[in-house]
N, C-alpha and C positions, 0 to 999 in steps of 0.2 A: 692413435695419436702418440708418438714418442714424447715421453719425457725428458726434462732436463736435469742432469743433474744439478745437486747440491756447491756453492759456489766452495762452501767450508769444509774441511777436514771432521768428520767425524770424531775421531780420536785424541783431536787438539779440542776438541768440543768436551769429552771425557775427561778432559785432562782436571779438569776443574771439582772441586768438592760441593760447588755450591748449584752447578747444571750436571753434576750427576744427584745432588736432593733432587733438584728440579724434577729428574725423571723420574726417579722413585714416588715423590709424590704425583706424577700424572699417571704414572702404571696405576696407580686407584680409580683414576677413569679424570674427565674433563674437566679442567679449571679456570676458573678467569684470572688473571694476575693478581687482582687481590687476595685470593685468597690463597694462593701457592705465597706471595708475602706476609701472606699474616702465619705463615705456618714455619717460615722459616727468620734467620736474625741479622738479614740483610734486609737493606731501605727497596719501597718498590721500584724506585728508579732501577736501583742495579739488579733487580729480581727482572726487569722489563730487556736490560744489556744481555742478558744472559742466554736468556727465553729468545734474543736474537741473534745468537751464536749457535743456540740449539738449533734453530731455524734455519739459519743460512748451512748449517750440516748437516741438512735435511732429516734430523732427530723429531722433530714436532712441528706440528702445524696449529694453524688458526682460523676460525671463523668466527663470523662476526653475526654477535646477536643483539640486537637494538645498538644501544652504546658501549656495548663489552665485546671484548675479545676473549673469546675461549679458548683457549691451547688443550690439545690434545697428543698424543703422542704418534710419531707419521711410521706406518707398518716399514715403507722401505727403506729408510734409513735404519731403521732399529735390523732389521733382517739383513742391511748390506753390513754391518757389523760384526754381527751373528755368524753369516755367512764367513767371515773372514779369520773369524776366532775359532771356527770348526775347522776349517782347512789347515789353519798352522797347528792345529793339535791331532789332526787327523794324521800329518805327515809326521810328527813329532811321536805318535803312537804305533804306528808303523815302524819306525827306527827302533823305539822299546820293545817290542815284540819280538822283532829282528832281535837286540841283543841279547834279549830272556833267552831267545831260543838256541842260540849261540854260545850261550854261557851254561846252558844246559847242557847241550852236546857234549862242551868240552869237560865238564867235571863228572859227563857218564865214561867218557874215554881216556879221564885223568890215568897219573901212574898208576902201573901195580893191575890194571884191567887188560 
């Protein structure tokens, strides 16, 4: 069964101070909204906005137990990020390398050798 993606930008989802706590505090493992609000010094309303930014940028999910919602953190979002931050440093490491290696060269074959 294919999935859909996330309708939000991950990144604009990052962007924020108060839904990157968010994360931090669900990398400790599963929460219900009260209590990612009682842990941080925003109202639960906007703890609840937030938690649905993360969602829509497929950063976390929710399931529902009795009359709580527990958020958790969603593996493909967090891994399509990951993914993304490895690749421009990968290609950005490979340039350094390259010019390590280049500037080596040239100060073994500087003047006077």
């Amino acid at each position: 069964m294919a999935q859909v993606p996330a309708a939000g930008d991950p990144f604009e989802a990052l962007g924020d101070p108060n839904r990157r706590e968010i994360l931090r505090l669900l990398s400790a493992g599963d929460k219900p909204v009260r209590e990612i609000a009682d842990a941080m010094t925003i109202s639960r309303p906007a703890v609840s906005r937030h938690l649905r930014v993360l969602k829509d940028a497929g950063m976390v999910a929710e399931q529902a137990r009795g009359t709580r919602r527990i958020y958790h953190l969603q593996e493909q979002g967090m891994r399509a990020v990951q993914a993304y931050l490895e690749g421009i440093w990968g290609e950005a490491a490979v340039r350094f390398r390259l010019l390590a290696e280049n500037l080596a060269e040239s100060t073994d074959q500087g003047p006077g050798r």
